[in-house]
C-alpha positions as CSV (number, residue, x, y, z in Angstrom):
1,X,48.3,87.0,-43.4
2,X,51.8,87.4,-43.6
3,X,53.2,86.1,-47.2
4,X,56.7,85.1,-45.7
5,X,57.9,81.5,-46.8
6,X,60.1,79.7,-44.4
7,X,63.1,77.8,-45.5
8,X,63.1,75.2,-42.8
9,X,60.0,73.7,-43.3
10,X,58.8,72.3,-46.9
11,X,55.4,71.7,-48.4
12,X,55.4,68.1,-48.8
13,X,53.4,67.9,-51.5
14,X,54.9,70.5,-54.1
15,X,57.7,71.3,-52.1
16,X,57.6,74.5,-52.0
17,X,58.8,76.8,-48.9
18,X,55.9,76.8,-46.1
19,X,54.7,79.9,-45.6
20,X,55.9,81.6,-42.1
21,X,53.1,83.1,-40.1
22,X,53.6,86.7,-38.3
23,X,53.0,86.7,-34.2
24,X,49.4,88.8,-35.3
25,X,48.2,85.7,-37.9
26,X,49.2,83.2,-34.8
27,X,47.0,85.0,-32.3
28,X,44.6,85.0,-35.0
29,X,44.5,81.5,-35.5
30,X,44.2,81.0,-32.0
31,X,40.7,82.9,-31.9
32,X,38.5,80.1,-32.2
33,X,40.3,78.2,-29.5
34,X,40.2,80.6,-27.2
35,X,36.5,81.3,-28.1
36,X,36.1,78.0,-27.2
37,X,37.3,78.2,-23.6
38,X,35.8,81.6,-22.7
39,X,32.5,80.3,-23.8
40,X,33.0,77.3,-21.9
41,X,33.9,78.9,-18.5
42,X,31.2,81.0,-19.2
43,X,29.2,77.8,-19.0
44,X,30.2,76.7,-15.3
45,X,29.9,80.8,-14.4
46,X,26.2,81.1,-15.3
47,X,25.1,77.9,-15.1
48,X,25.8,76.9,-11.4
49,X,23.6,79.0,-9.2
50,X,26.3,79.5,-6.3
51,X,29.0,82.2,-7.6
52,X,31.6,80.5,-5.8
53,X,31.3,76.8,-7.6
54,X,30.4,78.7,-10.8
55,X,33.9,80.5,-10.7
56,X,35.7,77.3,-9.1
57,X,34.4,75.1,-12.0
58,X,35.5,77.8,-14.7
59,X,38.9,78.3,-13.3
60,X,39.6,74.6,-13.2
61,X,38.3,74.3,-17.1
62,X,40.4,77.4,-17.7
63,X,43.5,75.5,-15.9
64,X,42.6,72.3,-18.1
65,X,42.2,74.3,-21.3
66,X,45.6,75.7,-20.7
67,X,47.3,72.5,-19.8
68,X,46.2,71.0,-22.5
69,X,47.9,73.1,-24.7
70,X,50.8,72.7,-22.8
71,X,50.7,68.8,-23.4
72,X,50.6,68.8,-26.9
73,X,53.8,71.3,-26.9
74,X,55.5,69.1,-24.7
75,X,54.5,65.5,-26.6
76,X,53.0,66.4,-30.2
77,X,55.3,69.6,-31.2
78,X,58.3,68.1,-31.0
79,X,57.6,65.7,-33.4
80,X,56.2,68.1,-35.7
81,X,58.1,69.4,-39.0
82,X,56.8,73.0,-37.8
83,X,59.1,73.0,-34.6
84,X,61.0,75.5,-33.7
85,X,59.9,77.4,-37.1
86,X,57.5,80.7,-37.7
87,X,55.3,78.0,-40.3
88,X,53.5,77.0,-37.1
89,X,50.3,78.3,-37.3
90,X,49.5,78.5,-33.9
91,X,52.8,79.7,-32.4
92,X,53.1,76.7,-30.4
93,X,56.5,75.5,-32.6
94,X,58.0,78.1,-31.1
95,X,57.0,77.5,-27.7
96,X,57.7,73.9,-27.6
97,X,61.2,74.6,-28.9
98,X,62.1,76.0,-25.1
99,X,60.1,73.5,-23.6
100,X,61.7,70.1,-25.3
101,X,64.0,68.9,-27.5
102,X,62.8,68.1,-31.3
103,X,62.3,64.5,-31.5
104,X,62.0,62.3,-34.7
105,X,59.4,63.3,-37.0
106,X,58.7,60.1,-38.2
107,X,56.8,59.5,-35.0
108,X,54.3,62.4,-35.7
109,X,50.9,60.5,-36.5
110,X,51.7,58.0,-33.7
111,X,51.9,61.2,-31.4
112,X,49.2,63.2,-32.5
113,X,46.6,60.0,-32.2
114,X,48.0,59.2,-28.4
115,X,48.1,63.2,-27.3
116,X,44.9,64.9,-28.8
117,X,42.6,62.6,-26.7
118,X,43.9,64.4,-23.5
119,X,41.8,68.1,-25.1
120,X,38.9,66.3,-26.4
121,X,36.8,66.8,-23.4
122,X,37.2,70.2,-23.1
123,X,35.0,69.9,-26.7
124,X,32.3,68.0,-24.8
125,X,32.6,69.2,-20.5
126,X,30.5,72.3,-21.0
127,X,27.8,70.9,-23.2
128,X,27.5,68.0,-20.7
129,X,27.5,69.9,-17.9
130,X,25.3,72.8,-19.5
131,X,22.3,70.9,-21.2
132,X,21.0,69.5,-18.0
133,X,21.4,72.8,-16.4
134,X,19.5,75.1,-19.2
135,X,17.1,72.2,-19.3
136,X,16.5,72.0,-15.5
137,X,16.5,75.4,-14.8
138,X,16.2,77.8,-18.3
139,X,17.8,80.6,-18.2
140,X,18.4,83.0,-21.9
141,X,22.1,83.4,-21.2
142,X,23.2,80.0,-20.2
143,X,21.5,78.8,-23.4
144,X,22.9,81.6,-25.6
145,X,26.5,80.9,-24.2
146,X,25.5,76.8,-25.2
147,X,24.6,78.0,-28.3
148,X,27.7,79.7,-28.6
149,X,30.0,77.2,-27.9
150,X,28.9,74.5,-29.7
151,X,28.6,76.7,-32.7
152,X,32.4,77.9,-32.0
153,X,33.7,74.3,-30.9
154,X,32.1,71.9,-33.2
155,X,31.7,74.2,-36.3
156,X,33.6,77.2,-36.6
157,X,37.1,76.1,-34.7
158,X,36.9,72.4,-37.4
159,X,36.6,74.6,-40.2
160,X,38.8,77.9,-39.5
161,X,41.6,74.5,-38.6
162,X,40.8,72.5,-41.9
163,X,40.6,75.9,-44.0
164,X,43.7,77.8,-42.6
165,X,46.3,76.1,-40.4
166,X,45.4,72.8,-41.4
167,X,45.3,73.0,-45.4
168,X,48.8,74.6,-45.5
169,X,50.5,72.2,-43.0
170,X,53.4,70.4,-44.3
171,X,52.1,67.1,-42.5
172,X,48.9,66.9,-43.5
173,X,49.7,63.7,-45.5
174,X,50.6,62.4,-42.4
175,X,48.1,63.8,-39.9
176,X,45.2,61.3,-38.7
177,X,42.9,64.3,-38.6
178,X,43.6,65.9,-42.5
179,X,45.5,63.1,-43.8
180,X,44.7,60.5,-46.8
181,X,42.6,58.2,-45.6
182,X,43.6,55.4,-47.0
């Protein structure tokens, strides 16, 4: 990880600099995501017995995977305290930054619960779509890639978030996923 603090963004907590993250870290801490949405197309490629709906249905959950991240650039970023600064853990700050104007930060928590709905299906489209088909019709692969993604979307992707990105996040006070729950 790269040990660089950034002066633009502050830990709320002990105020301290927030630590910038290299181009390599934010691929990095993309992994699990993108994990995710291989082993999900994977999913509609195996599963569906005709090649050409298989590849259909894993190019549009491909396309949605990808908007999705789009969306929260353009409507949660911008609110974030990480815009337009290398102490985005993902990379997307710097993304967003060419994509929108920053917009008050104050508005963050009411952003992020509005916004993250629109990628919560990609979590759950696979496993709905892939359960009746291993159960129908078995098949090892389609149940390993199952296997796979719900061990990389409901396990490993929560934790690597909460452990890394998440845990050294200026907002986290603030944030309705890591925040106090008061």
């Amino acid at each position: 990880m790269n040990g660089k603090a950034s002066n633009n963004c502050r830990n709320s907590e002990d105020h301290q600099p927030a630590r910038e993250y290299s181009r390599v870290q934010e691929l990095v801490n993309n992994l699990p995501y993108v994990a995710m949405t291989a082993l999900g197309a994977g999913i509609f490629v195996v599963g569906f017995g005709n090649p050409i709906w298989g590849w259909a249905a894993a190019s549009a959950y491909l396309m949605y995977s990808a908007a999705g991240i789009f969306w929260i650039m353009m409507f949660v970023c911008p609110h974030c305290m990480r815009w337009n600064t290398g102490s985005c853990p993902c990379g997307y700050g710097w993304v967003a930054a060419r994509l929108r104007k920053r917009r008050d930060g104050d508005h963050f928590k009411e952003k992020f619960k509005k916004h993250i709905p629109v990628i919560v299906p990609l979590w759950f489209i696979p496993v709905l779509v892939g359960a009746p088909l291993v159960v129908r019709n078995f098949s090892w692969p389609l149940f390993v890639l199952l296997v796979a993604f719900a061990l990389d979307a409901f396990i490993v992707l929560p934790l690597y978030s909460s452990k890394r990105g998440c845990a050294e996040c200026p907002q986290k006070d603030s944030c309705p996923w890591m925040g106090r729950k008061d």
